[in-house]
N, C-alpha and C positions, 0 to 999 in steps of 0.2 A: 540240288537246285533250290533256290529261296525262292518264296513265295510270290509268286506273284502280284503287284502292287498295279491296282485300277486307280488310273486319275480320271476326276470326274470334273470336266470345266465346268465352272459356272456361267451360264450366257444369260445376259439380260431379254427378259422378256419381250417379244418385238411389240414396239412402239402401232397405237392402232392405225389406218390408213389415212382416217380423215381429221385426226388429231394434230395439230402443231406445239412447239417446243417455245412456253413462253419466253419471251426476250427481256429481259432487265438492261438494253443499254440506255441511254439517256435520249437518243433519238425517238427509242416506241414510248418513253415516258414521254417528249414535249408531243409525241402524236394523240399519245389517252390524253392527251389538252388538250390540245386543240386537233380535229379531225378532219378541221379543212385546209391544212400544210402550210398553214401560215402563223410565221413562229417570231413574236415581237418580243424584243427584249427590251428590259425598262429604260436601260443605261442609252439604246438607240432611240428609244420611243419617248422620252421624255430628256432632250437635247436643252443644260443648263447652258446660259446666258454666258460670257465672259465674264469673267469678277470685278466690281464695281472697285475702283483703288478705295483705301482708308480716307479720310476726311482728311490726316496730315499730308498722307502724299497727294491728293487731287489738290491741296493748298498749295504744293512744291511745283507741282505741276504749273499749276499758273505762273508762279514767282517766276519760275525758266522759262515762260513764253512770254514774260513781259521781258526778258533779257535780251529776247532776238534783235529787238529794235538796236543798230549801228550810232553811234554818234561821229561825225566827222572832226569834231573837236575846232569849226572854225565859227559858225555863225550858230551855232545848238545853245541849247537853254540851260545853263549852268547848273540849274534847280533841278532838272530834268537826267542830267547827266550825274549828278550826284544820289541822287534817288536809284539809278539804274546801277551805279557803285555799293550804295545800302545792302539792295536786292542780292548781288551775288556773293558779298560777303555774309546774307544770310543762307541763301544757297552752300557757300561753300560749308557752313556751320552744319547745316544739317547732311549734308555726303559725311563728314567728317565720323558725324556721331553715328550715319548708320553701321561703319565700319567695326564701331564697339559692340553692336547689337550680336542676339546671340538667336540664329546663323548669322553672321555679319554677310550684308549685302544690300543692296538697291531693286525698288520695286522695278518691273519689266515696262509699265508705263513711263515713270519718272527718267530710266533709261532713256528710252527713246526720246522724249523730250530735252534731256541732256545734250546729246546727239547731236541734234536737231539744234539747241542754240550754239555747241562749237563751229558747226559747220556756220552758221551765220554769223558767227565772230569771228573766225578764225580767219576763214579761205577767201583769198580772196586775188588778185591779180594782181602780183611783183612788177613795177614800174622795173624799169632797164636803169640799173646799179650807175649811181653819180659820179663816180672816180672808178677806176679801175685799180688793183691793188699794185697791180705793175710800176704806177708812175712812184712807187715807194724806192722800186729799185734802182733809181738811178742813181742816190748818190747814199752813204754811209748816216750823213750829219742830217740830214733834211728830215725832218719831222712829219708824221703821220698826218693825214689832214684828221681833223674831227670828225666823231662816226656820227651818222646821222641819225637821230633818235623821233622816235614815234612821238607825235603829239598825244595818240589814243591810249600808250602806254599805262594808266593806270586803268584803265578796263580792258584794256588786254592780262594785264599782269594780274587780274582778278580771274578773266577764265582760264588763264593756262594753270591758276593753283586749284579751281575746281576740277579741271583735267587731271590734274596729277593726285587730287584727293579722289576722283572718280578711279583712277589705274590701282590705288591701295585698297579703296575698300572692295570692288566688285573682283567676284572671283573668274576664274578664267574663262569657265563657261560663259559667266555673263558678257566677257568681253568680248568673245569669240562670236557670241549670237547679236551683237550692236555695233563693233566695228569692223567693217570691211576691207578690203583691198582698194577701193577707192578713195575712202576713207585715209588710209594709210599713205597712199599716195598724195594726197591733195594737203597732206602734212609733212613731208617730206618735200612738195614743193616751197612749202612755208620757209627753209634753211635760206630761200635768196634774200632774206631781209634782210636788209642794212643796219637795221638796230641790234647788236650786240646783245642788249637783254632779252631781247625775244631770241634769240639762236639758243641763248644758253637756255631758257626754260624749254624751248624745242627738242633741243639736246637730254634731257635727263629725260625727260617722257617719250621720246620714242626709243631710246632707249630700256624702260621699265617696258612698253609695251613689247618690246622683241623679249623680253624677257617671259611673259605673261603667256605671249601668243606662240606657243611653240608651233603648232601647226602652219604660220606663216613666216615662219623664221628664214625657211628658202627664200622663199617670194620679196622678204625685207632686205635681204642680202643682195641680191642681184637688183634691186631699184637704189641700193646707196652705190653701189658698183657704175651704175649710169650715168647717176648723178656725176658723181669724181671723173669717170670719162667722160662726160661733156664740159666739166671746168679747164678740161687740161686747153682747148682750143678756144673756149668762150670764159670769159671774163666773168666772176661770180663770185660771190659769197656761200659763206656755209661749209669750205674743204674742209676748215682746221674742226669743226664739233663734229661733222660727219667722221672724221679721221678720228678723230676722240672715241665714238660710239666702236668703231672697228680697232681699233688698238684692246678696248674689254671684250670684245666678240674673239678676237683673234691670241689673245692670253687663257682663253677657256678653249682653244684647238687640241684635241688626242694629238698624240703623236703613235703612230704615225702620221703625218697630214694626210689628207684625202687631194684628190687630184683639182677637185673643185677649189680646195683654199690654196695650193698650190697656182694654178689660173688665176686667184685675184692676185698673187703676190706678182705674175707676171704680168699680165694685161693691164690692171688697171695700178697697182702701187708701184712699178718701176714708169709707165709712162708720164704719174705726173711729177717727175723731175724736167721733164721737157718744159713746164709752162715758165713763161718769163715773170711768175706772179710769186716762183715758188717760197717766197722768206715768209708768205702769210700761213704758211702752214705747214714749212719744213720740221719745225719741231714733233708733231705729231706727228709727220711722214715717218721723220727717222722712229717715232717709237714702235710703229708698225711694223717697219722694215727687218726692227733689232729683234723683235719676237720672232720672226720668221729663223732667223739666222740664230738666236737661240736654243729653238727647238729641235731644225734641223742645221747643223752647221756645214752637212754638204751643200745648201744652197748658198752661200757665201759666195761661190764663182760666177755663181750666175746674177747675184744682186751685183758684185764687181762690175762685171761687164758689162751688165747692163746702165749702171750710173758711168761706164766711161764713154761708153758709145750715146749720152746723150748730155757728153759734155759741151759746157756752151763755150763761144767761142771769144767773143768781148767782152762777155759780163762778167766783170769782176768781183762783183758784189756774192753772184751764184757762183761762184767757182770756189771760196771762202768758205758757203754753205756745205758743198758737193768736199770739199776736204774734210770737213767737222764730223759730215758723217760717215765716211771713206776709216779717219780715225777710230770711230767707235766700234764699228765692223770689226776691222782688225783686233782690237782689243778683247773682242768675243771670239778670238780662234787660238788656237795652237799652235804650234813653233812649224808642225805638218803644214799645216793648211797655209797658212801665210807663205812661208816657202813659197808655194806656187803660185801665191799672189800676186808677192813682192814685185816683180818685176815689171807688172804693165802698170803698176799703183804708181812705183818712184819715176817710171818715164813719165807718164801723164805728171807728175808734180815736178820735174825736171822743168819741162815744157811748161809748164804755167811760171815756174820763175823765174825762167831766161826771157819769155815775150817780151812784148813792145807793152802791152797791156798791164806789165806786173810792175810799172813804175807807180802805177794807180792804188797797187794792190800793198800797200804800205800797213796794215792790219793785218796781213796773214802770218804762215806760215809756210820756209821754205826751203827747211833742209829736213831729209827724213834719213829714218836708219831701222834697225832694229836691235831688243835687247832682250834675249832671253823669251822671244818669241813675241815680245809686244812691239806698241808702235808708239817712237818717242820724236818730236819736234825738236828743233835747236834752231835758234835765231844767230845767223854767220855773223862772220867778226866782220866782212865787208858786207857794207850794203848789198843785198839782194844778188850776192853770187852764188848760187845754189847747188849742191848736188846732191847726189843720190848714193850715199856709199852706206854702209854699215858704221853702225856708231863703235868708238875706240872704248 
């Protein structure tokens, strides 16, 4: 047998009774402070002011509050009005340069004041549009009336460049914390203008802002989606740059599409073939359309049918339209897909050049076919006898 081996613990000495175990947290240290449980910290206790802006920017500041004042451009003081042009072309000068600065950005003051003079230049209440785009459609030869241009147009044209110098230089954060959804709405009402130049600068800055603003990119979607559905029944301006802005939004789709961009190509980009307005903006329409049927080209049957089932019925002019783009569809498919097309494509075009209507229709085209899977036109040896067979 081996030895026997004694272990001996070691137990610490018992602690005395009325002894306690000093504490090192940081709580008994602010109590050996103060020992009347009252614990002020400097950062609470001595509460800094907000920060007085720089002497340039409190000078900027002013410059954009003397911009709020509108001029009506009828009985105003020429002197007056031109000074208040001075001002913003030195406003824009200085956005301009703070964008080089290094962090490039705009003071949180100067911002707001910004703001604050768009909305007092900008928004304002769209009189009810002078002509309606419709009466373009009645004849081929008849010429556009003249667009109706802003008198205010060079101080407008002056804050929409500080807008869109404000959109580059401030960064997203900043933009995110000074414009709103109200904001964004009350600019997007702005598309009913009748002056052409103001859409178009419209047009590129809310556009850079859906860019900017990711966070409100849903919310912008669905307010140009309203917009386009209330022109299809009311008579308006603004389809064709709004449709512009969505032809870039709708070129940057994943594929697979989501069911949501799928829903605007039905609800809102097939019904407004319906408006009797549509030659002001079918160009863009169709480039919208062709994206869709690009991406996915099983939707092909359903943009079909849907452009047949909201074909018009005397209007010759849109029926010309509704062919052009009918043509280009097909051209984006396969010898498959067209197949199954073909058939309600060349009766509806059958039907359009046997009517009574298509003596009018002396600019189209009226015999179709197919070749090798595309879609080719042939003008008949007789006047407007038309059919529908496969070309030889």
């Amino acid at each position: 047998m081996g030895a026997e081996v004694e272990v001996v613990a070691r137990v610490a000495p018992p602690r005395a009774p009325g002894k306690k175990r000093t504490s090192t947290t940081l709580l008994h240290l602010l109590q050996l402070d103060n020992p009347d449980g009252v614990f002020v910290f400097a950062a609470a206790a001595n509460k800094l002011p907000p920060p007085e802006p720089e002497p340039e920017a409190e000078s900027l500041i002013d410059k954009i509050a003397s911009c709020c004042r509108v001029f009506t451009f009828a009985d105003d003081d020429a002197a007056e009005r031109d000074a208040k042009l001075e001002r913003l072309e030195e406003v824009l000068a200085a956005v301009r340069s703070s964008g080089k600065n290094q962090p490039p950005g705009l003071d949180h003051l100067v911002m707001v004041a910004l703001v604050k003079m768009f909305a007092a230049n900008l928004f304002r209440t769209m009189p009810p549009p002078a002509t309606c785009p419709s009466v373009l459609a009645e004849a081929a030869d008849e010429e556009a009336p003249s667009a109706s241009l802003l008198p205010s147009w060079p101080h407008l044209q002056a804050v929409y460049d500080v807008l869109l110098a404000v959109i580059a230089a401030a960064d997203a954060k900043a933009l995110r914390n000074h414009i709103d959804r109200p904001f964004l709405t009350a600019l997007l009402a702005l598309f009913a203008s009748e002056d052409p130049r103001e859409r178009d600068r419209l047009k590129t800055a809310y556009h850079q802002l859906y860019a900017k603003l990711t966070p409100e990119r849903a919310f912008m979607r669905r307010s140009m989606a309203a917009a386009l559905l209330a022109s299809v029944h009311e008579c308006g301006g603004g389809v064709a740059e709004l449709l512009e802005i969505c032809g870039s939004i709708i070129n940057g789709f994943a594929v697979p599409l989501k069911e949501e961009h799928r829903g605007f190509l039905l609800r809102v980009l097939l019904p407004l073939h319906r408006a009797r307005w549509l030659h002001a903006y079918h160009r863009q329409l169709v480039y919208c359309v062709l994206q869709f049927v690009h991406k996915e080209p099983g939707l092909a049957g359903t943009v079909v049918g849907g452009i047949l089932r909201r074909w018009p019925v005397t209007n010759c002019q849109k029926e010309v339209l509704l062919i052009d783009e009918l043509e280009e569809i097909v051209d984006a498919l396969d010898q498959r897909q067209f197949d199954a097309l073909a058939a309600p494509i060349c009766s509806r075009i059958a039907r359009c050049a046997t009517s009574c209507s298509s003596q009018r229709w002396r600019s189209g085209r009226c015999t179709c076919g197919t070749t090798s899977g595309s879609w080719r036109w042939r003008r008949p040896a007789a006047p407007w006898s038309a059919s529908c067979r496969p070309s030889s």
